[in-house]
N, C-alpha and C positions, 0 to 999 in steps of 0.2 A: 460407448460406456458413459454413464451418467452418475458422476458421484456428487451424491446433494450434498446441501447442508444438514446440522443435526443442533438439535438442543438436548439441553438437558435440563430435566425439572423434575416437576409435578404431575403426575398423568393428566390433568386438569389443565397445567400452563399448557402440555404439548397440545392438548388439543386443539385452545382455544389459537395459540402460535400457526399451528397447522393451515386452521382455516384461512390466513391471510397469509398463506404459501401458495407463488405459485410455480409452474414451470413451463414453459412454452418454447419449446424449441430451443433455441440456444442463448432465450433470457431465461435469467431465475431472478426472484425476489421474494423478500420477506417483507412486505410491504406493512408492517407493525408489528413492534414487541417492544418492551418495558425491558430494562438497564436501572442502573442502580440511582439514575438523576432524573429519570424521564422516560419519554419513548426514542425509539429508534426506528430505522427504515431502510434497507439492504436490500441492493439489485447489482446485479452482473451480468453480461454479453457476452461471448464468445465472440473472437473475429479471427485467429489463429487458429490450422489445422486441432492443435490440441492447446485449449487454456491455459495459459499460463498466468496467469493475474489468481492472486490467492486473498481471501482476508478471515478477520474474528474478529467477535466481539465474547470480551471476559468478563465479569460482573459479579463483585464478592469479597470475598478475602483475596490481600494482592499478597501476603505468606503464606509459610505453613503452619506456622505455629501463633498469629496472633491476629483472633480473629475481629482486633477492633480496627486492623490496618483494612480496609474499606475502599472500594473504587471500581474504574470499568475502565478495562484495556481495550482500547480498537487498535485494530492491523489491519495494513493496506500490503498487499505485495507483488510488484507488477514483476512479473519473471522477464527477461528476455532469453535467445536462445533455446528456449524447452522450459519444461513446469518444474525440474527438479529442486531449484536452487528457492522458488515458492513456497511450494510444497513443505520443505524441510524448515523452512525460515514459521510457517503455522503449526507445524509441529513440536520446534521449540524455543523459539523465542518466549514465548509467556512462561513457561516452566522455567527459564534460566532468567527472568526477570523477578519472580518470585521465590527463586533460592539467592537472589542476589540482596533483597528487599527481606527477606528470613534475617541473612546475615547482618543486616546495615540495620534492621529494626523500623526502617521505613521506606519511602519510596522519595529517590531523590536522582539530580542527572548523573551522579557517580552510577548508580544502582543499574541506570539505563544504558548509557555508555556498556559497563559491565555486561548485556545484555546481548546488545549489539554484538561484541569485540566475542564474545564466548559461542554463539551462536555462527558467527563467519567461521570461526576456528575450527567449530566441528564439523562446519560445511567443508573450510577445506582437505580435512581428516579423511573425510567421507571419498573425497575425490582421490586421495591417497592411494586409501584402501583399491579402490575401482579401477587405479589408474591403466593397469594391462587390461582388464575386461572390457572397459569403458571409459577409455579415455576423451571422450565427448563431453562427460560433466565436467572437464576442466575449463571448459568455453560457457556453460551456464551460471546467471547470476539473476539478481533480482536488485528491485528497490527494494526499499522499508521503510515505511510509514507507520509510526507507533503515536498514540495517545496516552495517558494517564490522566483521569479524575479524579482527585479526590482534593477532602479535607479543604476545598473553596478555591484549587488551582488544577488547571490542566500542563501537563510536560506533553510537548510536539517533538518527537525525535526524528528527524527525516535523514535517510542517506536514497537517495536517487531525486528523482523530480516528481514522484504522487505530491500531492499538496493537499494542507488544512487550513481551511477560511470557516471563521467565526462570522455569523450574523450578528449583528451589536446593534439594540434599538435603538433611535437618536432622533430629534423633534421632528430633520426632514424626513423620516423614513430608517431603515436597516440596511447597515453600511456593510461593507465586506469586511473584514481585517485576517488578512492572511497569516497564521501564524507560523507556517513553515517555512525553510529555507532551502531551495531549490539548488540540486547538483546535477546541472546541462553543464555541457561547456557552451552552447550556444546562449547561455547567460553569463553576462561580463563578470558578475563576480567569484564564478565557480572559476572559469577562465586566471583570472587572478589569482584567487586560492592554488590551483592548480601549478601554475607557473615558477609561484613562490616555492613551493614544496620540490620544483623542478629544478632549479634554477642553472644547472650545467645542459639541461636537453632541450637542446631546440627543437625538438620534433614531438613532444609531448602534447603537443596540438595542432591538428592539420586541417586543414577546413577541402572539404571533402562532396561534389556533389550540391557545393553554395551552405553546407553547414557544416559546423566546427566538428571534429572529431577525436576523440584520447585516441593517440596513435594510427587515427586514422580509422580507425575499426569502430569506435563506440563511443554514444553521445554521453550517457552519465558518466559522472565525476569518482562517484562515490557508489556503491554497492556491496551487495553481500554475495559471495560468491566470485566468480568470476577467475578462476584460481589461477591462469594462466596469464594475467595482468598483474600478480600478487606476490606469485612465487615462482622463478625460473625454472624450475625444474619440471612446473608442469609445460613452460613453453616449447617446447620440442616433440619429436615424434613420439609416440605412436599421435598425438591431435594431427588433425588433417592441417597440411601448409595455409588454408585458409584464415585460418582461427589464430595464425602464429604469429607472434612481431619480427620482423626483423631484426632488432639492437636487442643487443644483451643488457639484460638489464638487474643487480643487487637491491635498490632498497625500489618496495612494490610501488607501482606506478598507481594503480585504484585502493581506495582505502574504506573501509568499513564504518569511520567513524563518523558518527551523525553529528548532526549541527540538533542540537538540543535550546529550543524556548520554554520559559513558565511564565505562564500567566493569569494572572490573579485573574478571578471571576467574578463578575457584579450581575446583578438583576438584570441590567441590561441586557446581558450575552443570552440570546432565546435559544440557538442553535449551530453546530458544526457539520462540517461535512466535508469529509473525509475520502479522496477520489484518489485513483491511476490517472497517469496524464493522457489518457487515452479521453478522459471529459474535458479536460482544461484547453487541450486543443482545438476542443471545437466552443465553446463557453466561457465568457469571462468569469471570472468571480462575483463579482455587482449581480451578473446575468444568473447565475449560481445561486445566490442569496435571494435577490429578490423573486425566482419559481419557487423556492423553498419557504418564504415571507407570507406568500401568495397563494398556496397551494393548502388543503385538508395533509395532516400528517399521514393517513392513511395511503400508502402507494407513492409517495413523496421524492424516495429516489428511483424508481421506473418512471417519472413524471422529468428527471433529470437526464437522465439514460437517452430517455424518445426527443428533449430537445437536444441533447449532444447529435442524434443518429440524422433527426430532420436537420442539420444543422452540415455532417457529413455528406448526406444526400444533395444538400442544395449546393456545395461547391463544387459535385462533380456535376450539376446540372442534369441531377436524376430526379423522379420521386421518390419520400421515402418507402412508399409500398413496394417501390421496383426494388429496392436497397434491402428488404425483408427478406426480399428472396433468393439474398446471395447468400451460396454455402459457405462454412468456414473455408479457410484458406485461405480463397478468392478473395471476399471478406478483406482478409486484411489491408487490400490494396485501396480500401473505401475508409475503414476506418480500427482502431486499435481494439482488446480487449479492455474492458471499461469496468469499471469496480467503484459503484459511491455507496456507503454509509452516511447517511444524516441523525445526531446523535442530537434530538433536544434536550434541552437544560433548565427543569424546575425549579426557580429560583428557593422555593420551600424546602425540596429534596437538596439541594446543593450545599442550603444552608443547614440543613439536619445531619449532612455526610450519609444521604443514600441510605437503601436496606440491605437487610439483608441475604435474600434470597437469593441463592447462588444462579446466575446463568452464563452458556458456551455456546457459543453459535461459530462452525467455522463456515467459511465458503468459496465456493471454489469448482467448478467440474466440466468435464471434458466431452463434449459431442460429437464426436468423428462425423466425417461426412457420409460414412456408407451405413451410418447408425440411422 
C-alpha cells in the first residue's frame, strides 16, 4: 500500500506541484513547491518493513480566528517500533498548535510546549483506549521535530534526535548552525539532563551493544509516545516481556517535552533543513549545507537523500546501485528511513511576513515488500 502525499490549493497549484512529484519505488519527493517564505523541497525513503518516519509542511494562518497570525509549520517525525505514534503526531500536532496559538493570540514557546504536551497526552489516551486489543502501541513512539516561521523568527522544537541546521551566508562561504537540540543519550548532554531528572536510579542508563541506552531498551531521551516508559500501568502484561522494564517505576522515566530555540532571522540565513536522523548518520551538517549551497533548488533534497544512501553503501563496502536493490526490511540493516525538508528563506518574503495562500503537504507512506 502506497499512501502519498497530498496538497491542497488551487487546481492550478496542484497541478503545477504535481509535475515535480515523484514516486519511485520506495523514494518519494516533492522536489519543488512555494511555502509562505520561499520555496521548499521534500523527499523520503523507506528502509523499514512499514514506514515509520512521517512529516508536513503547513503554510498560512497558524489560528483559527486570526488571519494576520501568518507562517509555515514543518514536522519531522521519525517513528520507532511501528508508524502509529508518527502517524498520530501528523495528524495532530498542527491542529493542537493552532488551538493553542487561537487561545494565546500568537505563536510563542508556551504555545509549542502546549502542543507537544497535548498531543503526547492524546497519544497516550489512545493507547488506553487499545490497551486489551492492542497492547503493542504501548511500546510505539516517535521523535518530533517542529518548526515555526514567522514575523522575522523561526521556533525549533525538538524532543528526539531529527535535527535543523540553518545555512547562514558568511564571506568564507555557508556555515551550518544547528538550531536544534538533540535527545540521544549517546550525547553527553542528554546523558546529563537525563541523570539529573533521575537522580535516585542508577540504571536509568545502560550502555548496551557499546552504545548508551534509557533503560537499556532505547536511545532517545525524550519522545512522544512511548507509553510504557511514561506510565506503569502500561508496563506489564498483556505488552509482550520484551518491551517491558524490569524496576517499577512512579514518576515517567521519557518525557515529551522539547527543548525549544528562536532565532531571529537576517538576510543572511538562505536556507534550513529539516531531517530524521536517519541523514545525520550518514552526513555532517557543513556536508548538508554545503549539497544544498551548491545544488539548483529543484530536486534538492533527493540530491541529499542519494549522498546520505551513497554515503550508507560506501560503509558497508557496497555499490550504491547494489544498495537500490535491497527490499525494505532487509533495508534497514544498511541504512534508516530518511525524511529531509529543505525550507529556503526569501529574505523579501521574510521581511513582508509571507502570503497568503494557504498550503498542506503531509508525507509519509508505506511499501510493503510483496507490494
Amino acid at each position: 500500500m502506497v499512501k502519498p502525499f497530498w496538497r491542497r490549493g488551487t487546481s492550478m497549484e496542484r497541478s503545477k506541484i504535481s509535475d515535480l512529484t515523484k514516486n519511485d519505488g520506495l523514494t518519494w519527493c516533492n522536489d519543488l513547491g512555494l511555502h509562505a517564505f520561499g520555496e521548499f523541497s521534500v523527499a523520503t525513503i523507506q528502509a523499514n518493513s512499514v514506514m515509520e518516519d512521517q512529516c508536513q509542511i503547513e503554510s498560512g494562518p497558524l489560528t483559527f480566528n486570526n488571519p494576520d497570525v501568518q507562517g509555515t509549520f514543518v514536522g519531522v517525525y521519525d517513528g520507532h517500533g511501528g508508524p502509529e505514534a508518527s502517524r498520530f503526531i501528523a495528524d495532530n500536532i498542527f491542529p493542537n498548535l493552532k488551538k493553542f496559538a487561537t487561545e494565546g493570540g500568537e505563536i510563542s514557546e508556551e504555545v509549542i510546549r502546549n502542543a507537544f504536551a497535548e498531543t503526547d497526552e492524546d497519544f497516550l489516551m489512545a493507547v488506553k483506549k487499545q490497551w486489551r486489543k492492542n497492547p503493542q502501541m504501548a511500546s510505539v513512539g516517535s521523535c518530533c521535530l517542529a518548526g515555526v516561521i514567522g514575523n522575522g523568527l523561526v521556533y525549533i522544537a525538538n524532543a528526539g534526535d531529527s535535527r535543523a541546521v540553518l545555512g547562514r551566508s558568511e564571506r568564507s562561504g555557508v556555515r551550518a548552525v544547528q538550531l536544534s537540540v538533540e535527545h540521544n543519550a549517546n550525547v553527553e548532554s542528554a546523558r546529563q539532563e537525563l541523570w539529573a531528572m533521575h537522580p535516585n536510579d542508577p540504571n536509568i542508563l545502560v550502555m548496551k551493544h557499546r552504545m548508551w541506552r534509557v533503560k537499556g531498551v532505547i536511545q532517545v531521551t525524550k519522545s512522544i509516545g512511548d507509553a510504557y516508559l511514561k506510565r506503569a500501568e502500561f508496563n506489564r502484561e498483556p505488552l509482550l516481556p520484551k518491551y517491558r522494564v524490569a524496576e517499577h517505576f512512579t514518576k515517567p522515566i521519557l518525557s515529551a517535552d522539547p527543548s525549544v530555540r528562536v532565532t531571529q532571522l537576517i538576510p543572511e540565513d538562505e536556507f534550513m533543513i529539516f531531517a530524521s536522523d536517519g541523514l545525520w548518520e550518514h552526513i555532517s551538517n557543513q556536508e548538508a549545507v554545503d549539497i544544498v549551497h551548491s545544488s539548483p533548488h529543484q530536486g534538492v533534497a533527493r540530491r541529499l537523500l542519494k549522498a546520505a544512501l551513497k554515503e550508507a553503501a560506501k560503509k558497508r563496502e557496497m555499490r550504491y546501485s547494489d544498495l537500490q536493490e535491497i527490499h525494505p526490511g532487509v533495508r534497514r540493516h544498511f541504512h534508516d528511513d530518511i525524511t529531509v525538508i529543505v525550507v529556503y528563506l526569501d529574505p523579501q518574503m521574510v521581511q513582508a511576513n509571507g502570503w497568503a495562500s494557504p498550503l498542506s503537504i503531509r508525507g509519509g507512506y508505506s511499501m510493503h515488500p510483496s507490494s
